[in-house]
C-alpha positions in Angstrom: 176.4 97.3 -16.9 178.5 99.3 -14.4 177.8 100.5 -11.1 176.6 103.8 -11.7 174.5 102.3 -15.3 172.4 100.0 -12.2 171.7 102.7 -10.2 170.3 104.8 -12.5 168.6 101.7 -14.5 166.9 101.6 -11.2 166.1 105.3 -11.4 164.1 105.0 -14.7 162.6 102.3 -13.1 160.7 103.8 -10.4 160.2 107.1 -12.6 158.5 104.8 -14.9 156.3 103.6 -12.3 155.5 107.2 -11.2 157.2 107.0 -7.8 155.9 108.6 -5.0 159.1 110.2 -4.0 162.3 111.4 -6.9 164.8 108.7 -6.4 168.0 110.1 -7.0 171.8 107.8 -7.2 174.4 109.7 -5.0 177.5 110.6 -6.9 180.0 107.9 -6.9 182.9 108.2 -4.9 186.5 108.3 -7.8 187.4 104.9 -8.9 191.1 104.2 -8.8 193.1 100.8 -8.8 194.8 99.3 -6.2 198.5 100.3 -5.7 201.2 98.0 -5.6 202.4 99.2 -2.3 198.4 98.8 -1.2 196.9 95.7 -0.1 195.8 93.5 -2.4 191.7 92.7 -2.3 190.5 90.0 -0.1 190.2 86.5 -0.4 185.9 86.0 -1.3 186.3 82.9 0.5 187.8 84.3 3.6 185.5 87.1 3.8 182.4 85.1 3.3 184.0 82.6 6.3 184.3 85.8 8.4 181.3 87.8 8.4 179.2 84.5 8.5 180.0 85.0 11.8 177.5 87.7 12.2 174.1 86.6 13.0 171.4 88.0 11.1 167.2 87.8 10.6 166.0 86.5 7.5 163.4 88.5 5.8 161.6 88.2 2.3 161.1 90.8 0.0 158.2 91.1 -1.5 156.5 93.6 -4.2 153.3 93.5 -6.6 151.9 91.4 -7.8 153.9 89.0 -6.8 157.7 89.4 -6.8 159.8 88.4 -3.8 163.1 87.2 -2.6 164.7 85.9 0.3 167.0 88.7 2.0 169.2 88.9 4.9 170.8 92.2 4.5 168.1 93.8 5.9 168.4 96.8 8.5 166.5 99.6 10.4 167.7 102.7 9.3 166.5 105.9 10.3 163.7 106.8 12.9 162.8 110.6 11.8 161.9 110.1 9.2 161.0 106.1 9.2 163.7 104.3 6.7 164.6 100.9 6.6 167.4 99.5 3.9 168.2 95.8 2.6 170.6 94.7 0.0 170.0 93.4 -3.5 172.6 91.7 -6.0 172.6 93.9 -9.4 172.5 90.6 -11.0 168.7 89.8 -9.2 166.0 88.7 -11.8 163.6 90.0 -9.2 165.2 93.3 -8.1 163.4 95.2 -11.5 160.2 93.4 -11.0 160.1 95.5 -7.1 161.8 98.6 -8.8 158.9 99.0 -11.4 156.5 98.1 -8.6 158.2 101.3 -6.6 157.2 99.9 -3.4 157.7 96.4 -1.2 157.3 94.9 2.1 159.4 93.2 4.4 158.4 90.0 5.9 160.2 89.1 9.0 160.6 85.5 9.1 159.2 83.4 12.1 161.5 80.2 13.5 159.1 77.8 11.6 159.6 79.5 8.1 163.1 78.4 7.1 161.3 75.9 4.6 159.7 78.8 2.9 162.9 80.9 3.0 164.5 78.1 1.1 161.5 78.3 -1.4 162.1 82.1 -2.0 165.8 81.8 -2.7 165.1 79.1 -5.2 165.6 81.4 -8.6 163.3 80.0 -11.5 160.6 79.1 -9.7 156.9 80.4 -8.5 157.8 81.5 -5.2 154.3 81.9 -4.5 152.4 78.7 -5.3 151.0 77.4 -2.2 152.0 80.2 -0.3 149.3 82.1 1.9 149.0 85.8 2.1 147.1 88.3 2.3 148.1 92.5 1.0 150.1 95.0 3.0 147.7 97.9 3.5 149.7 100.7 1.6 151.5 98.9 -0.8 149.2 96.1 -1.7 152.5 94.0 -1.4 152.1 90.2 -0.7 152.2 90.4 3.2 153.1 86.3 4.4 150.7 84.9 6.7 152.7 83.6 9.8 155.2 86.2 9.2 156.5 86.9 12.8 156.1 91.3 11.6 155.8 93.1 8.2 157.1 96.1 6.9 155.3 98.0 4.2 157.7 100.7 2.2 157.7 102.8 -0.9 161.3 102.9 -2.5 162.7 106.1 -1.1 166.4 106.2 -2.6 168.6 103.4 -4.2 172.5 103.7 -4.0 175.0 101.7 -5.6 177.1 99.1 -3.2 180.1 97.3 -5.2 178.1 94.1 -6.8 175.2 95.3 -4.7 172.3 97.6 -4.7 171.3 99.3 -1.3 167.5 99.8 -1.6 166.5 102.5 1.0 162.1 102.6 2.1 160.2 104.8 3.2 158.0 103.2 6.3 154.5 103.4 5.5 153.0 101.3 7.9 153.8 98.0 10.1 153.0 95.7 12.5 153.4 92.1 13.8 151.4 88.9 13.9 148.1 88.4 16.0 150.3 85.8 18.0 153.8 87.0 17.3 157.0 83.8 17.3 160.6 84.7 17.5 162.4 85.2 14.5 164.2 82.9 12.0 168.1 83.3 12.6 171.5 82.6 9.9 174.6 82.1 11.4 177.9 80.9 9.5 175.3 79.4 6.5 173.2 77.7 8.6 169.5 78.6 10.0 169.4 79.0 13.5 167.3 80.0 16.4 167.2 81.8 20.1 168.1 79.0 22.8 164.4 79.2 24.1 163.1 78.6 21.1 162.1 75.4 18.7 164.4 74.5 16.1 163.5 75.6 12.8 161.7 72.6 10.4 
């Protein structure tokens, strides 16, 4: 399936599901090859090597009844109107599961939750068994307990990324634990953590 046959896969998805809002693909930009006198792609290694360099939150993803992911690529987007955006690979299993659903939440990891990170990007596996949670009020999206805040979306636009998907939300409602930690960190592979804080089990 091509770039523009995901996106709009994703479409019928969430018009199946009798979104809230239309969810419409942008046009895609024209697709040409790379010239000779152009340079050539880079290296997947390299690129990987540099932009590990970036340090990042960890979220996970989650959607009814009980679909979820582990996700870095998450990001605030907008503030009028509220919009946040993460990235999904077009080859996800779990990526139709939350399109169908046509809503999700984000769960902002705390320091201690790298274990259950690791869980979450385990494919094949019930992602959920032994997990506690409870429902994100508008969604009734599986909202972690411990979770240092939450985010609670419907799917407001998705837009085709190279090998990704960029999933844009509409904020619906929010808010952070009773006794909020500081966040789960990656940096260059590797969970990490502010300097004040406890290393992550």
């Amino acid at each position: 399936m091509g770039h523009a046959g995901a996106a709009a896969a994703a479409v019928r998805y969430l018009r199946a599901a009798g979104a809230p809002a239309p969810v419409e693909a942008l046009p895609r930009p024209e697709l040409r090859c790379v010239r000779e006198d152009e340079r050539a792609p880079l290296d997947q290694a390299e690129f990987r090597r540099v932009l590990g360099a970036f340090a990042t939150g960890v979220t996970v993803i989650t959607a009814p009844p009980a679909a979820g992911f582990a996700c870095q690529s998450f990001s605030s987007l907008s503030l009028d109107p509220p919009l946040v955006a993460f990235m999904v690979g077009r080859t996800s299993t779990t990526w139709p599961r939350i399109a169908r659903a046509g809503v999700f939440c984000v769960n902002i990891l705390a320091v201690h939750q790298a274990a259950l990170c690791r869980a979450f990007a385990t494919p094949g596996t019930d992602k959920f068994a032994g997990v506690p949670y409870d429902l994100a009020p508008a969604s009734g999206s599986p909202r972690l307990t411990e979770a240092t805040a939450w985010i609670d979306c419907t799917i407001h636009a998705v837009h085709t990324g190279g090998d990704h998907l960029i999933v844009v939300g509409r904020v619906e409602a929010l808010g952070t634990s009773e006794s909020p930690t500081a966040p789960l960190l990656f940096h260059r592979g590797r969970f990490g953590h502010l300097q004040d804080d406890q290393p992550p089990q």
